[in-house]
N, C-alpha and C positions, 0 to 999 in steps of 0.2 A: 356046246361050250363047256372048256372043262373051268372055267376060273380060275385058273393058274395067270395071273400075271406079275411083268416087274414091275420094278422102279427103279430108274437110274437119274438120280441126282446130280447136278452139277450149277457151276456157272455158267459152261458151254461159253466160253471167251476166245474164241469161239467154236463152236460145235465142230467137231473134226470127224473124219472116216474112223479111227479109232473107238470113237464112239460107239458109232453105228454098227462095226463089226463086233465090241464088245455085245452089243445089245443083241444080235444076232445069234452069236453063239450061245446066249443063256438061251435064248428059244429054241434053238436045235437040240441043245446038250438035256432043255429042262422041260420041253413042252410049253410052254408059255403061249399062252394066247396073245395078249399082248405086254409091252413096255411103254408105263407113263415115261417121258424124258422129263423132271420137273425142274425145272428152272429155278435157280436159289435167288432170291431177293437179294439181301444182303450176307453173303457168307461168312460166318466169324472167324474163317481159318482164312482168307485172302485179305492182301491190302486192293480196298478200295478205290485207291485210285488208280488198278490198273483194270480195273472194270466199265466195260461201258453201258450204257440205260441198260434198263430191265426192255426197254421196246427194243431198240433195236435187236438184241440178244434175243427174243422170243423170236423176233421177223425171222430173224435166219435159220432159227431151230424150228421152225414151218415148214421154211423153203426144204430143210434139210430132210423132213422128216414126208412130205407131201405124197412121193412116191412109195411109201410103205405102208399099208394098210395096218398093219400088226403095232406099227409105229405111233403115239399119240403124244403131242407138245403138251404141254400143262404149264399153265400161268400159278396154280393152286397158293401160289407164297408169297403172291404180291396184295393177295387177302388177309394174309395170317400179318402176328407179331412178329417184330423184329428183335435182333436178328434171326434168319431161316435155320431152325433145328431142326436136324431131321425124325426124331421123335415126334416134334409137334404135325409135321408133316405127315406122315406114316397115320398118326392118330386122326386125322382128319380124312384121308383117303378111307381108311376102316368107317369110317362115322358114314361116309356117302356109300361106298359099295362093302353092302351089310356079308355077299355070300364071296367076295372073292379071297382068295388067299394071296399074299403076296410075299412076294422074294425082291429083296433087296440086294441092286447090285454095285458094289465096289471095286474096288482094285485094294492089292493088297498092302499096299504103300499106307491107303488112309485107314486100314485094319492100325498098323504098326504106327501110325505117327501123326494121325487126328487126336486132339484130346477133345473126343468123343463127349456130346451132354447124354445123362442117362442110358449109356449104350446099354446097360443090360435092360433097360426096358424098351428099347429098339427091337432085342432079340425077342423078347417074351411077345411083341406086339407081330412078328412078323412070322411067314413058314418055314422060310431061311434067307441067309445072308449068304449069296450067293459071291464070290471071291475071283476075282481073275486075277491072274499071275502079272506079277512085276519082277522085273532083272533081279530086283537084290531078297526078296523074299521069295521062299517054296512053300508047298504043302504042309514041309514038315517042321515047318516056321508057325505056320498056323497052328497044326497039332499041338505044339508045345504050348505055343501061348493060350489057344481055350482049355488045356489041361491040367495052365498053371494058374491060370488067372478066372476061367467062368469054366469050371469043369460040370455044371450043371446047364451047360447047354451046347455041350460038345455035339451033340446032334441038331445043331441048328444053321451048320452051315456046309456049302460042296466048294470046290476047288473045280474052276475053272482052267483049264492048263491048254487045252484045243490050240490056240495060237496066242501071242504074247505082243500088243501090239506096241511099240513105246514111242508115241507121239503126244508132244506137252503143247499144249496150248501156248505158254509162254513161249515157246521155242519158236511156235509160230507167228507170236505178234510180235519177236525179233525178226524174223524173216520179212515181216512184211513192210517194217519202219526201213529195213535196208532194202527193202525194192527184190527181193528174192521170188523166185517161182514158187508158189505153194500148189501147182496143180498136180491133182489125183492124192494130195495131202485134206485139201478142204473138197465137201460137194461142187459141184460145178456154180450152182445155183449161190450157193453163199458166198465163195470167193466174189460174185458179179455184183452181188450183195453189198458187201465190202469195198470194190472198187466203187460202186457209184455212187456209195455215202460217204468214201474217203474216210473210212473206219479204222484205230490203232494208230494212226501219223500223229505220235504226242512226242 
């Protein structure tokens, strides 16, 4: 066991291939043992009402995650305070597993355009903040901004760039209100998901 693992946060509304490929290639590119996928209770950067239960949403990020053993669902934020920061999150995983190290992974859109609680104590709490590439941000987008703005933890994060996936969640709960194919976009298992609890038809 080397203890290296992530955490990839989200709403998962729903959990898509995207995902799952992001979460991938931080294990290949970082050695990672495994990825919590932690499910945001109430997220302060989304409107809520285009969110559906914390159940149903965990169901599928089960289903989704079932056949990967490296893969692990986390309820962990349906215990904590609302709303889900991911500081207070991060803090509580460290509090249960005393020896792991964890990397935190993002896309680089919510580096640039979350306004972040306590992000520098996000940094200081984690081994890195690990970054996959989004269309309108690069590498040297990141550079400048931890050079200008947290240039005391310029070593706390890597640049994901392996592959670029750009599939929205929203885009697909558009797709599915008009009746569109979402296959080989959602797991097999979640899409069946979906259909037999008639999920997103608002």
């Amino acid at each position: 066991m080397n203890n290296l693992w992530g955490i990839l946060g989200g709403t998962f509304n729903p959990i898509h291939i995207g995902h799952l490929i992001i979460a991938e290639e931080a294990c290949v590119e970082l050695g990672l043992e495994k990825v919590f996928f932690v499910l945001n209770k109430i997220p302060p950067h989304k409107d809520v009402k285009e969110v559906i239960t914390f159940e149903d949403r965990f169901n599928m990020l089960s289903l989704a995650l079932e056949d990967n053993l490296k893969f692990v669902p986390s309820d962990l934020e349906i215990y904590l305070p609302s709303p889900s920061y991911t500081v207070n999150t991060i803090e509580k995983l460290k509090e249960i597993y005393t020896e792991v190290k964890f990397f935190f992974i993002c896309g680089a859109d919510a580096v640039f355009e979350y306004q972040w609680y306590r992000f520098t104590d996000i940094l200081a709490k984690i081994e890195k903040l690990v970054i996959h590439k989004r269309k309108n941000y690069s590498k040297k987008d990141v550079e400048k901004l931890f050079s200008q703005n947290y240039p005391s933890f310029n070593n706390k994060w890597v640049f994901l760039e392996s592959l670029n996936i750009e599939i929205s969640a929203s885009k697909l709960r558009e797709r599915l209100k008009k009746g569109v194919s979402l296959k080989y976009l959602l797991p097999d298992k979640v899409l069946d998901y979906i259909t037999a609890h008639k999920l997103y038809i608002f």
